[in-house]
C-alpha positions as CSV (number, residue, x, y, z in Angstrom):
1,X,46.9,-41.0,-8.9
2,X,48.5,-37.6,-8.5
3,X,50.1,-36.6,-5.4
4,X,48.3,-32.9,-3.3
5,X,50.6,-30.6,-1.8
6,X,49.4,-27.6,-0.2
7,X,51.6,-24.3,1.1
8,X,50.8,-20.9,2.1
9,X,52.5,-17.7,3.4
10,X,54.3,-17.2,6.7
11,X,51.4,-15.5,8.4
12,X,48.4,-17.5,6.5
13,X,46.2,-15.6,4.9
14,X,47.5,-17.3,1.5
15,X,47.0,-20.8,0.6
16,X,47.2,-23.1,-1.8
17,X,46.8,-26.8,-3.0
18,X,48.7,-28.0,-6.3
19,X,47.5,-31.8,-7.9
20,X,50.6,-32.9,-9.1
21,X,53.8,-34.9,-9.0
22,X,56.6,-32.1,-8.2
23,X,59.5,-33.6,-10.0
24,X,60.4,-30.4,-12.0
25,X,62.4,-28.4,-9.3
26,X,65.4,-26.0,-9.7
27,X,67.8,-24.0,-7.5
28,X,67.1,-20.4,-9.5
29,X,70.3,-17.9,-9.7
30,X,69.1,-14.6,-11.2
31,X,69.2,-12.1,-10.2
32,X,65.8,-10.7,-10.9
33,X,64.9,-13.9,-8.2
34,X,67.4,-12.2,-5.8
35,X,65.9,-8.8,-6.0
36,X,62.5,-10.0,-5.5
37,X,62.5,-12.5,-2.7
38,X,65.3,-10.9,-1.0
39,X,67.3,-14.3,-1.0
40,X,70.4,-15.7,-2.6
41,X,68.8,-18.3,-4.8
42,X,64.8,-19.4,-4.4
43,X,63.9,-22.7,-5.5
44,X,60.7,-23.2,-7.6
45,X,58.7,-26.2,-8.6
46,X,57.3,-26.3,-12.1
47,X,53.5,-27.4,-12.2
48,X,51.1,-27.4,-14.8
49,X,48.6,-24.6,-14.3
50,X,45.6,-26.4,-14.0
51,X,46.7,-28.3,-10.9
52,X,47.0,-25.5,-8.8
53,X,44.8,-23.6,-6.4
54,X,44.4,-20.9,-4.2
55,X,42.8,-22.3,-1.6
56,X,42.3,-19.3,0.9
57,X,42.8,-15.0,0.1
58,X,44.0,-12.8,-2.9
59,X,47.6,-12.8,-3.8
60,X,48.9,-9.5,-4.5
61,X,50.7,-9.5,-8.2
62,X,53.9,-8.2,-9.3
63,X,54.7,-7.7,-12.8
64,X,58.6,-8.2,-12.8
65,X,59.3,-8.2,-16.2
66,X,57.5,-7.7,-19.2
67,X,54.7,-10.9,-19.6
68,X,56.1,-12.8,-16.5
69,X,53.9,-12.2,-12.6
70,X,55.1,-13.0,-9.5
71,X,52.2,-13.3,-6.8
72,X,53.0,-12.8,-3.1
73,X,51.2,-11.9,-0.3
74,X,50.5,-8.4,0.5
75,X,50.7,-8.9,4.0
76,X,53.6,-10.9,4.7
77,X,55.3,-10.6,1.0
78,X,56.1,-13.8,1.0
79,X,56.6,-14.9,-2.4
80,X,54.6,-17.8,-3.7
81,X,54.0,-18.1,-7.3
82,X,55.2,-17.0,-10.6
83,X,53.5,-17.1,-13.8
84,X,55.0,-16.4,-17.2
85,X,53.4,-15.6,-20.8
86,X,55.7,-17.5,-22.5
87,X,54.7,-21.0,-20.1
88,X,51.0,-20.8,-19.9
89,X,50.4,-24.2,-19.6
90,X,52.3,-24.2,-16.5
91,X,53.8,-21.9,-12.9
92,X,56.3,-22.1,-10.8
93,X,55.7,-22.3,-7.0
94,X,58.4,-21.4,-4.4
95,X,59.2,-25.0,-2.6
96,X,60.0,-23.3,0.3
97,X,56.3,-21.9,1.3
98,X,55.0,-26.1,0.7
99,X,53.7,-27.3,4.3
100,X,56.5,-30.3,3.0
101,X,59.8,-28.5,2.0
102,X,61.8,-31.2,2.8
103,X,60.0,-33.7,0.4
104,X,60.5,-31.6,-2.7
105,X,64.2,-32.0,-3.8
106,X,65.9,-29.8,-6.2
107,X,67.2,-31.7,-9.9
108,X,69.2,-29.3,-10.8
109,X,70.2,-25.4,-11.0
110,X,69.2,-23.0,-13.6
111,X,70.8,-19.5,-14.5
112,X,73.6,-20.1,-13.2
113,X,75.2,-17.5,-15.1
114,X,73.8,-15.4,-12.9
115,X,74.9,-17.0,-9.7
116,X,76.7,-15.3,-7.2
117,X,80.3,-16.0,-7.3
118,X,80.9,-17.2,-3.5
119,X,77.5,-19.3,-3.4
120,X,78.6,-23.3,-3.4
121,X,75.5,-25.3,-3.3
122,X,74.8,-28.5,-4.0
123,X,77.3,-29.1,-6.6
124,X,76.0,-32.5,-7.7
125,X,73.3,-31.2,-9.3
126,X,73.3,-30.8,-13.0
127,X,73.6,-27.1,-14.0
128,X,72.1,-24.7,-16.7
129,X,73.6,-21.6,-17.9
130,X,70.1,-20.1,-18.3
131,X,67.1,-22.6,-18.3
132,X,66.3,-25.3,-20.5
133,X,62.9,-24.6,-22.6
């Protein structure tokens, strides 16, 4: 039986339910990540696209880089999804807009090439120098 996990944006008027066991999750270090979320690293879960749902409102879409979307909300701008050409089978959600965080652990770090020097976090966690296909 698949587990449901639903999320949304800090002042509600996004949500969404996902189907699905979230065991693919990673610390993300690039920088386009950075620029658009306004953090120091975000941390996505990987789902297969057919087990999520927007459950309430219209994301707004940002096309960050050629074939890849990043949907937030155009209210907030909180950043909830993104969606790439070369993965259509499957998005990414940011872990930290789930109504459950804390049950959602990250497996590892990805890009870290990219990482900001002075950042030190979890450093038990395997690490990729860009992300594994």
């Amino acid at each position: 039986m698949a587990e449901v996990h639903e999320g949304g944006c800090h002042c509600g008027a996004l949500r969404y339910q996902v189907d699905a066991l979230l065991d693919d999750t990673a610390h993300c270090h690039c920088a386009i990540c950075r620029r658009t979320t306004g953090g120091i690293v975000v941390t996505w879960a990987t789902v297969p696209a057919t087990a999520f749902r927007w459950l309430a409102g219209t994301p707004a879409e940002y096309h960050s880089t050629p074939g890849c979307t990043r949907y937030f909300c155009g209210n907030c701008g909180a950043q909830l999804v993104f969606r790439s050409d070369r993965y259509p089978d499957t998005l990414d959600i940011t872990i930290a807009t789930l109504d459950h965080p804390e049950n959602t652990p990250p497996a590892r770090h990805i890009w870290v090439k990219s990482r900001l020097p002075w950042l030190r976090l979890d450093p038990h966690l395997p690490e990729e120098g860009e992300e594994r296909l």
